[in-house]
VEXDREN-2710 file (C-alpha; in Angstrom, 1 decimal):
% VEXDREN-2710
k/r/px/py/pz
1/UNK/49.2/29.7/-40.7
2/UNK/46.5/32.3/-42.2
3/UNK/44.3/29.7/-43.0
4/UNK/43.6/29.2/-39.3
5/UNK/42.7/32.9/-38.5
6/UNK/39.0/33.8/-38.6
7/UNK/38.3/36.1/-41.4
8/UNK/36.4/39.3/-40.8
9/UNK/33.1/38.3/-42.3
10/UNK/33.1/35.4/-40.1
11/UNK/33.7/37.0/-36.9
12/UNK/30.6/39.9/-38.5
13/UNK/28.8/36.4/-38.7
14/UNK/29.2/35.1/-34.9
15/UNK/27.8/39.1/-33.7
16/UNK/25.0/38.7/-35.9
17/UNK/24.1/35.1/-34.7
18/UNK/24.4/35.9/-30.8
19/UNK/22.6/39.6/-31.3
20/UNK/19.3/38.3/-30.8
21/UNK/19.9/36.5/-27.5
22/UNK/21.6/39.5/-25.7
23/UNK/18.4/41.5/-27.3
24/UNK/16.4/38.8/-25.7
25/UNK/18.2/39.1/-22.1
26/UNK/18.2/42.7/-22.3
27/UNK/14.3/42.8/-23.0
28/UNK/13.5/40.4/-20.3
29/UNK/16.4/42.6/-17.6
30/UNK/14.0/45.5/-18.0
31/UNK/10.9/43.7/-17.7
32/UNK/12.5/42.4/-14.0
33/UNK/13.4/45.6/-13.3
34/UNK/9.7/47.3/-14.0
35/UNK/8.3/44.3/-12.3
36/UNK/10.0/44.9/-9.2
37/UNK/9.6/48.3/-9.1
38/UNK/5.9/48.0/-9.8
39/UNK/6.0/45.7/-6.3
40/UNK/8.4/48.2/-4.5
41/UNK/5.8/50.7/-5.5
42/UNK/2.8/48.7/-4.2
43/UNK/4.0/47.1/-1.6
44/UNK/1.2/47.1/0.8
45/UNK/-0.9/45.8/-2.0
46/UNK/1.0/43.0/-2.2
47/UNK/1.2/42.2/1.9
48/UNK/-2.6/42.5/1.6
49/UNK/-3.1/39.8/-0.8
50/UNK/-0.7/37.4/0.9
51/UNK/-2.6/38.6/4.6
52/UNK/-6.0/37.3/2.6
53/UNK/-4.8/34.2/1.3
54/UNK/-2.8/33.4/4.4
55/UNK/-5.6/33.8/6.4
56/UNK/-8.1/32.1/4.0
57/UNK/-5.8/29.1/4.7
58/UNK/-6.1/29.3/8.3
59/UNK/-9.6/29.7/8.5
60/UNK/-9.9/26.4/6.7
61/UNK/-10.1/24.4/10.0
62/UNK/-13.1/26.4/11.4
63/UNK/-15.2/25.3/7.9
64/UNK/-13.8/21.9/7.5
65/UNK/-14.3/19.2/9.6
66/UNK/-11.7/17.2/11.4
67/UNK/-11.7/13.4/11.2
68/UNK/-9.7/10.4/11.9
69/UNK/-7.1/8.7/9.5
70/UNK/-6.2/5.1/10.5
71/UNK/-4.7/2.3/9.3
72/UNK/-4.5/-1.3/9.4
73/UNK/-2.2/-4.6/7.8
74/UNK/-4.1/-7.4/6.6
75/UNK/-2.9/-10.7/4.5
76/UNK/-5.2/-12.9/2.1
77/UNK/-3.8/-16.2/0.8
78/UNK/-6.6/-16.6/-1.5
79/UNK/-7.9/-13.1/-2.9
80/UNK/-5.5/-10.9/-5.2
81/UNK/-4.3/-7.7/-3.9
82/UNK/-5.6/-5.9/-6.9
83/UNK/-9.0/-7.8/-6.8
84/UNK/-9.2/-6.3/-2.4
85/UNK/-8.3/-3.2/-4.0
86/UNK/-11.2/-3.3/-6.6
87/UNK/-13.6/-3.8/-3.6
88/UNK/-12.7/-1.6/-1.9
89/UNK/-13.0/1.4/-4.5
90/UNK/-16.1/0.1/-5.0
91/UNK/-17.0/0.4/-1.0
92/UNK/-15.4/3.8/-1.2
93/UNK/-17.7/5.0/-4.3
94/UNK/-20.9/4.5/-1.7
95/UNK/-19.9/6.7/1.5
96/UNK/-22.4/8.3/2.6
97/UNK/-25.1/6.5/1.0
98/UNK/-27.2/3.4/2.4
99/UNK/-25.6/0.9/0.4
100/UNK/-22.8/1.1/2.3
101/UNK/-24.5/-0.2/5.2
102/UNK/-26.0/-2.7/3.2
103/UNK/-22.8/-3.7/2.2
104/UNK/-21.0/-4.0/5.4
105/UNK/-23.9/-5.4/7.3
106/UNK/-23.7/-2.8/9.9
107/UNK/-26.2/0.0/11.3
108/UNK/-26.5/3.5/9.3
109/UNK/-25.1/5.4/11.8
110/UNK/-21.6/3.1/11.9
111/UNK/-21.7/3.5/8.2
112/UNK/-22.3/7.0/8.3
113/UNK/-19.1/7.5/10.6
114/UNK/-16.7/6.6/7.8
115/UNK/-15.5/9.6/5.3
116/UNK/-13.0/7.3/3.2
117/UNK/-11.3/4.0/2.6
118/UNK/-8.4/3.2/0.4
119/UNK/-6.2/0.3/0.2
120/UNK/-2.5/0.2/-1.2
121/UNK/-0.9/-3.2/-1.9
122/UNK/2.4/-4.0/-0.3
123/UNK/4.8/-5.1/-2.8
124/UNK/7.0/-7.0/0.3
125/UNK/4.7/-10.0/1.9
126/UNK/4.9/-9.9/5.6
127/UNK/6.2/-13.8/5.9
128/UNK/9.1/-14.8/3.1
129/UNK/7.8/-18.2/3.8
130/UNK/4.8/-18.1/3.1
131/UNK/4.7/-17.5/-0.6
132/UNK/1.1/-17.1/-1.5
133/UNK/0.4/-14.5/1.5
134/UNK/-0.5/-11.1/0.0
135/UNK/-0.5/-8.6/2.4
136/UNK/-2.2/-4.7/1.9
137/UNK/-2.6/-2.0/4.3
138/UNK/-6.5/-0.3/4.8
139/UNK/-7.0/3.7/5.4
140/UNK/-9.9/4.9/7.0
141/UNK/-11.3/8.2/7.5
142/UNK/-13.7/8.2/10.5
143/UNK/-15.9/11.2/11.6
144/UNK/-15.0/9.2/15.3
145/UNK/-13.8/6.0/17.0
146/UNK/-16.6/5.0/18.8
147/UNK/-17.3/2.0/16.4
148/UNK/-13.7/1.0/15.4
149/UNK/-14.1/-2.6/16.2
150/UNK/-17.5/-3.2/14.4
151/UNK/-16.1/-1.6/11.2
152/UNK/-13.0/-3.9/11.0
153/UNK/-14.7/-7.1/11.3
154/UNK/-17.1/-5.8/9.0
155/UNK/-14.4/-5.1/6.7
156/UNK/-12.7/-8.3/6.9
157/UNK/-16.4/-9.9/6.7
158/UNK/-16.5/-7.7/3.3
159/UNK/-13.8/-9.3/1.9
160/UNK/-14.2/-12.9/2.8
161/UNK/-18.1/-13.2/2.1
162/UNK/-18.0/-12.3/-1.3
163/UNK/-18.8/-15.3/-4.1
164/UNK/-15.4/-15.4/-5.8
165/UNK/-13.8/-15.5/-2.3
166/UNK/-16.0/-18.5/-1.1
167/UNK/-15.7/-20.4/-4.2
168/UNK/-11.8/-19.8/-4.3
169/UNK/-11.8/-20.7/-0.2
170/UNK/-13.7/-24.4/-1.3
171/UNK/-11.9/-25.3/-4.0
172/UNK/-8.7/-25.1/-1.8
173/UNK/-10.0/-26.7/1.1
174/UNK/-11.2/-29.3/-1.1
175/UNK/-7.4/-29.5/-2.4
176/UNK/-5.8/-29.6/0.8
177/UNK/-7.9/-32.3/1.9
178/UNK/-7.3/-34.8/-1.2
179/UNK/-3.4/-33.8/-0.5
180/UNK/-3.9/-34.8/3.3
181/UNK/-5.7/-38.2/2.9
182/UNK/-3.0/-38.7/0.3
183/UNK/0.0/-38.4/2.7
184/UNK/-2.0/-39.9/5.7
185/UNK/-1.5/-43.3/3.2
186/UNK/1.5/-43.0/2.9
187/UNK/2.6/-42.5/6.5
188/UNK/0.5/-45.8/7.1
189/UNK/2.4/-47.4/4.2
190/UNK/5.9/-46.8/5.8
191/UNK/4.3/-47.8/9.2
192/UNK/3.2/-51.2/7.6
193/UNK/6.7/-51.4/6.4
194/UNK/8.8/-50.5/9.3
195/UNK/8.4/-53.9/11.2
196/UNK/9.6/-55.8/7.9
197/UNK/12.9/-53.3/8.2
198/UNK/13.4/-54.2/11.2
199/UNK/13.1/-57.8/11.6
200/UNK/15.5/-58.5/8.7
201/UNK/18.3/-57.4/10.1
202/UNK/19.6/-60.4/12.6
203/UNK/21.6/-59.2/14.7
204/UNK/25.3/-61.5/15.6
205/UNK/27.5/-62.0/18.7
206/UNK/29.7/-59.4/18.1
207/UNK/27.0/-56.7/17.9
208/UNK/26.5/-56.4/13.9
209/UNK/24.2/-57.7/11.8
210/UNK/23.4/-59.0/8.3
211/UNK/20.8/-58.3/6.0
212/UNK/18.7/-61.1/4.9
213/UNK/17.7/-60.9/1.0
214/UNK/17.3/-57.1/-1.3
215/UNK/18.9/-54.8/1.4
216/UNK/16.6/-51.9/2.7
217/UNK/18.0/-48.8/4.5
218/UNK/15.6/-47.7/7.7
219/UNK/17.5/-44.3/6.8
220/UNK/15.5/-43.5/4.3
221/UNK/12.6/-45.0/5.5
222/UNK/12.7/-42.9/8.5
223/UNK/13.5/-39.9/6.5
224/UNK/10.9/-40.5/3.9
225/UNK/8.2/-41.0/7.3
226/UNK/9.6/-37.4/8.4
227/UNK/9.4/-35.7/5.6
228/UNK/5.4/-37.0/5.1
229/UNK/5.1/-36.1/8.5
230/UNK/6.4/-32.6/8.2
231/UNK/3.8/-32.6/5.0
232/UNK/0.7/-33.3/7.0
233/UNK/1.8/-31.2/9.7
234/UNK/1.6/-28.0/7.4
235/UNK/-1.3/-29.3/5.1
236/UNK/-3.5/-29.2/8.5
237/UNK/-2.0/-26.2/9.4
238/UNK/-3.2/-24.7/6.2
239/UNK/-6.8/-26.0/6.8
240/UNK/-7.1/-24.6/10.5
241/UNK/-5.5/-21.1/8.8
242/UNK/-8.3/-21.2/6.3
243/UNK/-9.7/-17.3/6.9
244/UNK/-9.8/-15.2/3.2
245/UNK/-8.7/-12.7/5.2
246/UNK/-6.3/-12.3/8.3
247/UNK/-5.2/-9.2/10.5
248/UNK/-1.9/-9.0/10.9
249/UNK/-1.8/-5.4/12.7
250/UNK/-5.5/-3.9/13.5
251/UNK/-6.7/-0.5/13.2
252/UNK/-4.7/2.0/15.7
253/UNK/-7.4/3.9/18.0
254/UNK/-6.6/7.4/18.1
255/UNK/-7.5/9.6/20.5
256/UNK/-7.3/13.0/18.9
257/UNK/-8.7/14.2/15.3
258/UNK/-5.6/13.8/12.6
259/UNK/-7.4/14.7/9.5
260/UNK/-6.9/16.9/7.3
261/UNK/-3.2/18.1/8.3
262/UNK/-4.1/22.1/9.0
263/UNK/-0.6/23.3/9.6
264/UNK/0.5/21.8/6.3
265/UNK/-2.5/23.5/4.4
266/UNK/-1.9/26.7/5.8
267/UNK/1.5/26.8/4.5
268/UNK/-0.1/25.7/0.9
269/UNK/-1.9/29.1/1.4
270/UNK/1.1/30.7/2.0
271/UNK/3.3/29.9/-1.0
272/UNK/0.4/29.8/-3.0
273/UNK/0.0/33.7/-1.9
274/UNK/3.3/34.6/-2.4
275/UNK/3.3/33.4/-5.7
276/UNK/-0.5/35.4/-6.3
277/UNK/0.6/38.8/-4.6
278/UNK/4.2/38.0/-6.8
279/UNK/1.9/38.6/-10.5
280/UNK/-1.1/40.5/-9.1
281/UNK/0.1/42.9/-7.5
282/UNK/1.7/44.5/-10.8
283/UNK/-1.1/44.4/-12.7
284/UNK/-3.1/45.4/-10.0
285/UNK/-1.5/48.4/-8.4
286/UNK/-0.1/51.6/-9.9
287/UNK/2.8/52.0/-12.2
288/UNK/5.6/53.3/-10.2
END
């Protein structure tokens, strides 16, 4: 059982390991305490340098100028997300500049109205169904709303004009259409053959009938013509539907200024003064 007692060098060995941490808590106990006694001792020092920055955060609305954020949802079958999102930080690169008009086709002083665009991806499409629909939403930051309309066509102009979305719009339309004259001989195929289905069944006294030679069930013809049917329907669905872009909810028209948030930058101001007037004011004001 002495084997399991701590000797006496070991337990001189434990003191000396943890003597440099209490050293290190004690030193940094009286540093807190000389801190805040330095800020009990300049304590009006330190509500003047939170009053400044405080009210430095405030006065921010009287310098900058108020705008309007909106939004909008828009779906492209055709066009990747990323690549809208790579025009559109291109657009965003020219505000203010005449390019940007040049871009959008639209007069200098629409152009000049708009302070910012962005566009975030959705990562959920809008319609399960529809597996190729792409869908992103479209900030704006207008100086005012006059011009909202104008802008949003000339947005979704932007994006369907382009030469990669024209040549990517062709090639599918030229797709769809081979697809449709395919399944349009079809459907006249089964039609041709729907008379011959018909006549060979002879029909008996009792009600029945026989079938005369190879037997052919007008089940599945009839489901086969449905199912092409079905197949056109949507192929010329897809060629009416054949806009690059398409607005699923349009830009929201506010009618008071949203931009920047004031209340939440003046709080900024606040905690960021605290924290200033917190260290400052120590090495500012007298020792106590």
């Amino acid at each position: 059982m002495e084997g399991n007692q701590p000797t006496h060098s070991e337990e001189i060995d434990l003191a000396y390991f943890f003597r440099p941490v209490t050293r290190g808590l004690r030193r940094f106990s009286d540093r807190t305490a000389r801190h805040f006694a330095a800020l009990r001792a300049n304590i009006f020092l330190f509500i003047a340098i939170l009053f400044l920055i405080s009210a430095a955060g405030y006065c921010i609305r009287f310098v900058v100028p108020e705008s309007y954020e909106t939004e909008g949802i828009f779906a492209t079958r055709f066009l990747p997300a990323k690549y809208c999102e790579l025009l559109t930080d291109d657009l965003n690169n020219h505000v203010s500049e005449p390019l940007m008009a040049e871009q959008l086709h639209i007069g200098a002083d629409v152009a000049g109205s708009i302070t910012k665009i962005s566009l975030n991806p959705l990562t959920e499409p809008v319609d399960l169904r529809d597996t190729l629909l792409q869908s992103f939403i479209l900030h704006i930051h207008l100086k005012k709303m006059d011009h909202l309309d104008s802008i949003q066509q000339a947005l979704v102009n932007y994006f369907e004009n382009n030469q990669y979305a024209l040549k990517r719009k062709e090639q599918t339309t030229i797709a769809l259409q081979a697809l449709r004259q395919n399944i349009i001989g079809r459907i006249a195929s089964l039609d041709s053959l729907t008379p011959i289905v018909n006549s060979s069944v002879i029909p008996r006294s009792t009600g029945q009938g026989i079938i005369l030679g190879q037997p052919i069930d007008p089940v599945n013809v009839y489901r086969a013509q449905d199912s092409f049917f079905r197949q056109r329907v949507k192929i010329e669905t897809q060629l009416t539907n054949m806009d690059n872009v398409e607005i699923v909810q349009p830009f929201l028209k506010l009618n008071e200024p949203n931009y920047p948030k004031f209340w939440l930058l003046t709080l900024c101001f606040i905690a960021g003064g605290l924290v200033l007037a917190f260290f400052l004011t120590p090495a500012l004001g007298r020792k106590p």
